[in-house]
Backbone as XML, in Angstrom:
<?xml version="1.0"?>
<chain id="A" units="angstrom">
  <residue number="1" name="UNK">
    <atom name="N" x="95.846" y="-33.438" z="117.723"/>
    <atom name="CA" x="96.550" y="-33.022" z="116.519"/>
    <atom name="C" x="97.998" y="-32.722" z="116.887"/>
  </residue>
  <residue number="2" name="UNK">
    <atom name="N" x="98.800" y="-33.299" z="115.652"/>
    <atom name="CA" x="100.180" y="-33.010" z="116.245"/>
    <atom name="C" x="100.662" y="-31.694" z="115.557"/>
  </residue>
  <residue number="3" name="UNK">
    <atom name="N" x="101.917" y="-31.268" z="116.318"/>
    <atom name="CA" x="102.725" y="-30.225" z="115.718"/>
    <atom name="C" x="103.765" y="-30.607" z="113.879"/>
  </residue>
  <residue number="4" name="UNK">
    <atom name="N" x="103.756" y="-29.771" z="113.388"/>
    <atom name="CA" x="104.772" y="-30.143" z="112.537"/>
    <atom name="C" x="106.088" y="-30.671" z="112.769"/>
  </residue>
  <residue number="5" name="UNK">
    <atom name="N" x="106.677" y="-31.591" z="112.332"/>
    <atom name="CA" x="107.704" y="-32.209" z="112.148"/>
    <atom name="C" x="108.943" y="-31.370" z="111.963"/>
  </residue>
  <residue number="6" name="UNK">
    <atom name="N" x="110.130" y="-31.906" z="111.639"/>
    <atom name="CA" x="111.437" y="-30.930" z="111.190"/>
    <atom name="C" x="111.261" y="-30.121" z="110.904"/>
  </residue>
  <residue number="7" name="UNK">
    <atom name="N" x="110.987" y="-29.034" z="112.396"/>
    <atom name="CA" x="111.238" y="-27.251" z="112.122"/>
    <atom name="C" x="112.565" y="-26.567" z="111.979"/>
  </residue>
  <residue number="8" name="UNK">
    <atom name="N" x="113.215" y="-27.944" z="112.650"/>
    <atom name="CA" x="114.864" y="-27.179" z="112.588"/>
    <atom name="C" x="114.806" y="-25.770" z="113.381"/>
  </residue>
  <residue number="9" name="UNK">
    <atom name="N" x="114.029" y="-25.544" z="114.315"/>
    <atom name="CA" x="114.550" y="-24.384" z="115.022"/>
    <atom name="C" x="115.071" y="-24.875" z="116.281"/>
  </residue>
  <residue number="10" name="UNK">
    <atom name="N" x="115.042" y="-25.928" z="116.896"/>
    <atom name="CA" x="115.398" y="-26.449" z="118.287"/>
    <atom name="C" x="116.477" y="-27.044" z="118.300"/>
  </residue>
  <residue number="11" name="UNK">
    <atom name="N" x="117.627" y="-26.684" z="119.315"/>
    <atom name="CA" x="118.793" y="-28.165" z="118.630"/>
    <atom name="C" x="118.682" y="-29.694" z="119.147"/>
  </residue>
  <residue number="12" name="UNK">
    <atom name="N" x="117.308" y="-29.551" z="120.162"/>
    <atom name="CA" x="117.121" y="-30.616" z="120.850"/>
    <atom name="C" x="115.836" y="-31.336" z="119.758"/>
  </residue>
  <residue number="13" name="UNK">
    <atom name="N" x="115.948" y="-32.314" z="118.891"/>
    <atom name="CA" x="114.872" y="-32.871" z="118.643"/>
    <atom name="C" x="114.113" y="-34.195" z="119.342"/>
  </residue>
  <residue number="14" name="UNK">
    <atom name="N" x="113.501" y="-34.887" z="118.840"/>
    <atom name="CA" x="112.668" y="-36.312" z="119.508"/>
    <atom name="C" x="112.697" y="-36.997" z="118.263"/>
  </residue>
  <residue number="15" name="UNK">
    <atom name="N" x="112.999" y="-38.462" z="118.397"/>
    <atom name="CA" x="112.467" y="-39.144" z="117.637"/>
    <atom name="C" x="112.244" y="-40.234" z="118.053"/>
  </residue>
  <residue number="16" name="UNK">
    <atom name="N" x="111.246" y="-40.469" z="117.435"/>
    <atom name="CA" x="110.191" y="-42.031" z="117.394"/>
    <atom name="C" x="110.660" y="-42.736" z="116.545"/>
  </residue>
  <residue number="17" name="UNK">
    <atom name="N" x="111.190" y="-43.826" z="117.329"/>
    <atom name="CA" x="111.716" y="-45.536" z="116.517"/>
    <atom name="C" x="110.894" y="-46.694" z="116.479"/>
  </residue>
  <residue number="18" name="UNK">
    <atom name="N" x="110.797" y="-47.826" z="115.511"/>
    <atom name="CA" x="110.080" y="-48.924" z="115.230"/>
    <atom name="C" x="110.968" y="-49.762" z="116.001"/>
  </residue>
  <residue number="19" name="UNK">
    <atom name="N" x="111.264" y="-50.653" z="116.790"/>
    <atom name="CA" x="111.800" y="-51.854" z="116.850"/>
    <atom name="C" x="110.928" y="-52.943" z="116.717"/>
  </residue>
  <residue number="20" name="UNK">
    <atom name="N" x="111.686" y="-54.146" z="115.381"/>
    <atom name="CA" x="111.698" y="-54.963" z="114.666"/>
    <atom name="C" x="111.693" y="-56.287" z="115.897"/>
  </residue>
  <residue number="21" name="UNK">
    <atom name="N" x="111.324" y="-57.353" z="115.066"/>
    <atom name="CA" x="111.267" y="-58.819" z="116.073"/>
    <atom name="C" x="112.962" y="-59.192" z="116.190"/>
  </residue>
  <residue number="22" name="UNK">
    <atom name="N" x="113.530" y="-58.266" z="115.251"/>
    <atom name="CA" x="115.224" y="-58.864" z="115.834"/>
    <atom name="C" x="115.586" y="-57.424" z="116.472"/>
  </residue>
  <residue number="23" name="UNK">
    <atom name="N" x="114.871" y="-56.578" z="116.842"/>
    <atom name="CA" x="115.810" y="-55.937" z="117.883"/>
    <atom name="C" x="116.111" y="-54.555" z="117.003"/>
  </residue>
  <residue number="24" name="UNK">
    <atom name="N" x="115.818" y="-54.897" z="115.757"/>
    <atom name="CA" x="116.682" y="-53.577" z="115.141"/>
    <atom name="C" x="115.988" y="-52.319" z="115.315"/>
  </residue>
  <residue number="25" name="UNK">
    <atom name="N" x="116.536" y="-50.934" z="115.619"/>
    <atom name="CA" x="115.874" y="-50.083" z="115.399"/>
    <atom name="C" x="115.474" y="-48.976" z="114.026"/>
  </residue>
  <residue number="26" name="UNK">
    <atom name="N" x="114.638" y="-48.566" z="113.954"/>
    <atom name="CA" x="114.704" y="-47.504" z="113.006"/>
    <atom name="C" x="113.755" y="-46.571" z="112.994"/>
  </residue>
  <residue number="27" name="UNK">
    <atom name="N" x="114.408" y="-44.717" z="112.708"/>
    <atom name="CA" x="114.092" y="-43.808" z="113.123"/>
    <atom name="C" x="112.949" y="-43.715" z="111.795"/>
  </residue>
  <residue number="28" name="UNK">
    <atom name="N" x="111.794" y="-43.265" z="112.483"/>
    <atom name="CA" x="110.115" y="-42.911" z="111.318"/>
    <atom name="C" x="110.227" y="-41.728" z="111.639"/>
  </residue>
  <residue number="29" name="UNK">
    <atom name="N" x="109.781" y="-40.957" z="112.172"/>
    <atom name="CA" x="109.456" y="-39.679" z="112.296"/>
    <atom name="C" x="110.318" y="-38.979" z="113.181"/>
  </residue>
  <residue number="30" name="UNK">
    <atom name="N" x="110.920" y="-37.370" z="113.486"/>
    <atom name="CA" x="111.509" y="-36.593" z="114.010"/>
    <atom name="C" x="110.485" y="-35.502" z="114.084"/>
  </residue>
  <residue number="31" name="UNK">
    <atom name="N" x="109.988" y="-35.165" z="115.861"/>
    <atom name="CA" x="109.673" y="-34.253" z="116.305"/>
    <atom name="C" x="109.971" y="-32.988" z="116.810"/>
  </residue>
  <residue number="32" name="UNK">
    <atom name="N" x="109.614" y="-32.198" z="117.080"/>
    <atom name="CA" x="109.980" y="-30.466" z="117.835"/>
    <atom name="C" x="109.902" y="-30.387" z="119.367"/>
  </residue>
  <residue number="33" name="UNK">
    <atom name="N" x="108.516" y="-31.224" z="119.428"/>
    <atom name="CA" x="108.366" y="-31.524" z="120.808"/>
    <atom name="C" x="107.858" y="-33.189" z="121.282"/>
  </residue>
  <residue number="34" name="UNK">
    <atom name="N" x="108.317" y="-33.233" z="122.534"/>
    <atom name="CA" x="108.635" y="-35.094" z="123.275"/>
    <atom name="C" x="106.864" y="-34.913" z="122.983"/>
  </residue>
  <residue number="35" name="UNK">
    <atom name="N" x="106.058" y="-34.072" z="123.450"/>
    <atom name="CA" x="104.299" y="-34.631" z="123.672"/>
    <atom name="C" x="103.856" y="-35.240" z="122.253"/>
  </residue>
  <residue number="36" name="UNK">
    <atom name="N" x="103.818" y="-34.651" z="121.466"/>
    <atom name="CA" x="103.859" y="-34.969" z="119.870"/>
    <atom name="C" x="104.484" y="-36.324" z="119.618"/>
  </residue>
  <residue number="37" name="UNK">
    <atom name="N" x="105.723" y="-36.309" z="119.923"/>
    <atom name="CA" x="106.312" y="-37.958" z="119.694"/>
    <atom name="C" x="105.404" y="-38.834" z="120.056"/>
  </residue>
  <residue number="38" name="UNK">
    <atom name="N" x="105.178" y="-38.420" z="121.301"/>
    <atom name="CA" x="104.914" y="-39.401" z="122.315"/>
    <atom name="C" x="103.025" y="-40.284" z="122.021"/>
  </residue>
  <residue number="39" name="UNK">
    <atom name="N" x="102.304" y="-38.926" z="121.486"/>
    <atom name="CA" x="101.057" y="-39.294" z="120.779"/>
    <atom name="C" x="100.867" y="-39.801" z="119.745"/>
  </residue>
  <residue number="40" name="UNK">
    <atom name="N" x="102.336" y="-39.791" z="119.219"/>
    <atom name="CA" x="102.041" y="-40.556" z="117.593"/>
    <atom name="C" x="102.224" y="-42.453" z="117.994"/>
  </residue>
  <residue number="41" name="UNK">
    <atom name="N" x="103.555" y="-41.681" z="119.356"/>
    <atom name="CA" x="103.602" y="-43.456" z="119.817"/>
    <atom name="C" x="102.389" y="-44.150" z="120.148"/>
  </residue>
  <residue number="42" name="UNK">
    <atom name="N" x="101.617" y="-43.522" z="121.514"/>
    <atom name="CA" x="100.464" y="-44.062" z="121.511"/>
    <atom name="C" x="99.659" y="-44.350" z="120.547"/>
  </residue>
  <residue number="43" name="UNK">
    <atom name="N" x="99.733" y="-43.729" z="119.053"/>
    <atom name="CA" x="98.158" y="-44.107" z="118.566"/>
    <atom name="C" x="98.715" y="-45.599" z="117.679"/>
  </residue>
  <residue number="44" name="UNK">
    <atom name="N" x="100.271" y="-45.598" z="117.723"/>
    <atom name="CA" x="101.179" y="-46.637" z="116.768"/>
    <atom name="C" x="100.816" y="-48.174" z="117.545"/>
  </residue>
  <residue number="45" name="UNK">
    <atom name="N" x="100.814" y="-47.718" z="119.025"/>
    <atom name="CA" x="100.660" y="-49.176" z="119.867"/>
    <atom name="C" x="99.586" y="-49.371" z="120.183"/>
  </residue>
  <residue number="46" name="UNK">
    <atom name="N" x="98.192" y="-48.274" z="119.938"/>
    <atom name="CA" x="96.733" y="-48.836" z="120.256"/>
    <atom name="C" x="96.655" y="-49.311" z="118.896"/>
  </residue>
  <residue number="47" name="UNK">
    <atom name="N" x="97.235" y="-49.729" z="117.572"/>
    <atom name="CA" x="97.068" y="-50.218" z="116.366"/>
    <atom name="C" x="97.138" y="-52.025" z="116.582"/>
  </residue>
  <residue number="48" name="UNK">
    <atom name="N" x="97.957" y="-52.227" z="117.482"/>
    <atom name="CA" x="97.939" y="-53.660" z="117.964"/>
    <atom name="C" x="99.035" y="-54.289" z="116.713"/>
  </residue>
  <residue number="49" name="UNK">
    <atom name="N" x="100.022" y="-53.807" z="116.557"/>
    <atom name="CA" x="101.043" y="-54.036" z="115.285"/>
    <atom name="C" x="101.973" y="-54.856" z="116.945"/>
  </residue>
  <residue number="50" name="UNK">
    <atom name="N" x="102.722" y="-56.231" z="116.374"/>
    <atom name="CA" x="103.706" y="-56.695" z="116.561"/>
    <atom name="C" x="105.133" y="-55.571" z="116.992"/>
  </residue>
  <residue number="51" name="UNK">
    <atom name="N" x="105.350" y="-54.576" z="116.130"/>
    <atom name="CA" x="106.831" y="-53.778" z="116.422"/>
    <atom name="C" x="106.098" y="-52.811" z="117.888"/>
  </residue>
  <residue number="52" name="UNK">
    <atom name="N" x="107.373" y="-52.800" z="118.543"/>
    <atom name="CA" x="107.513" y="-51.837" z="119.723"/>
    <atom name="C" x="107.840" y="-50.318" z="119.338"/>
  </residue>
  <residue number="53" name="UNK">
    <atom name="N" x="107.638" y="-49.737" z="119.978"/>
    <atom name="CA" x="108.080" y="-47.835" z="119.705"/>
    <atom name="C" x="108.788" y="-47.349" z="120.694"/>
  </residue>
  <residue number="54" name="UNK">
    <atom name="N" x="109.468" y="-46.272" z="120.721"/>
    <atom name="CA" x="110.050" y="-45.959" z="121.404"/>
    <atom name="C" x="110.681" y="-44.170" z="120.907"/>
  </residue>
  <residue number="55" name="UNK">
    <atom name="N" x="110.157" y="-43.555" z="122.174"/>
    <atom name="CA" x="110.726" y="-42.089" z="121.877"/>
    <atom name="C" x="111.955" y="-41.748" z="122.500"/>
  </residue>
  <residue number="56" name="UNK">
    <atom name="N" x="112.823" y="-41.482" z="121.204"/>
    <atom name="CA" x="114.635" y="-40.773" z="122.581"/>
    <atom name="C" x="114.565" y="-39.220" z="121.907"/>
  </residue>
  <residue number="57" name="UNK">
    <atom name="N" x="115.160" y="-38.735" z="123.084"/>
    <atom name="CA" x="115.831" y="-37.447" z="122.385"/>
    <atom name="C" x="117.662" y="-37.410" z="121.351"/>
  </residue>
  <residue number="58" name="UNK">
    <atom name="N" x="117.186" y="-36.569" z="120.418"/>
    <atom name="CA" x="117.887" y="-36.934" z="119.501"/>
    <atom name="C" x="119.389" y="-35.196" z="120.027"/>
  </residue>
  <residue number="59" name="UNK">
    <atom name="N" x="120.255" y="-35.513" z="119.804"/>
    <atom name="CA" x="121.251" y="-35.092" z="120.267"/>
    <atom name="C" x="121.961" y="-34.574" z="118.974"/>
  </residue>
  <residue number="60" name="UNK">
    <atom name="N" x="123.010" y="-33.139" z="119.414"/>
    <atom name="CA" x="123.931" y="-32.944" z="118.085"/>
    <atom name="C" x="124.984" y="-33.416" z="117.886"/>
  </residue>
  <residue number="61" name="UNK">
    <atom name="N" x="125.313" y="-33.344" z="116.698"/>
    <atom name="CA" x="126.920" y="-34.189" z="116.671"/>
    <atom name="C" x="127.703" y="-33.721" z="117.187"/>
  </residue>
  <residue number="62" name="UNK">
    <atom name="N" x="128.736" y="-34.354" z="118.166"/>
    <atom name="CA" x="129.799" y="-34.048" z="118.892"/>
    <atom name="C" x="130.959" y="-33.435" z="117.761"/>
  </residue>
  <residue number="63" name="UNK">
    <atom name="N" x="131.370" y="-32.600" z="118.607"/>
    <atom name="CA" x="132.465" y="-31.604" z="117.850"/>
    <atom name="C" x="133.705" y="-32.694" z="117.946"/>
  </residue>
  <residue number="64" name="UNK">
    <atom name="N" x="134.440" y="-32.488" z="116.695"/>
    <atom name="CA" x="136.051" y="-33.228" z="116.641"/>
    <atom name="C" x="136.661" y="-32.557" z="117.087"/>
  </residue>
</chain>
């Protein structure tokens, strides 16, 4: 079982991306913690779907 999603208490989040047959990425879900990402990835690629996954840590916006 995973943790809840966007707690907004961490400034470090995770997110899990789809990449597409051209390469493109795009962000599905935003985690609290990498283990959580990382199990939703696994259960996405034991589905046997064509798109790849991939967990990064998600970063804050740089100050101007």
């Amino acid at each position: 079982m995973t943790r809840s999603t966007d707690t907004g208490t961490q400034s470090s989040r995770w997110l899990l991306y789809r990449i597409d047959d051209n390469g493109n990425e795009v962000a599905m879900r935003r985690f609290s913690h990498r283990e959580d990402a990382e199990a939703v990835m696994r259960d996405y690629e034991a589905r046997g779907h064509k798109q790849a996954y991939l967990v990064r840590e998600e970063r804050g916006t740089p100050a101007p």
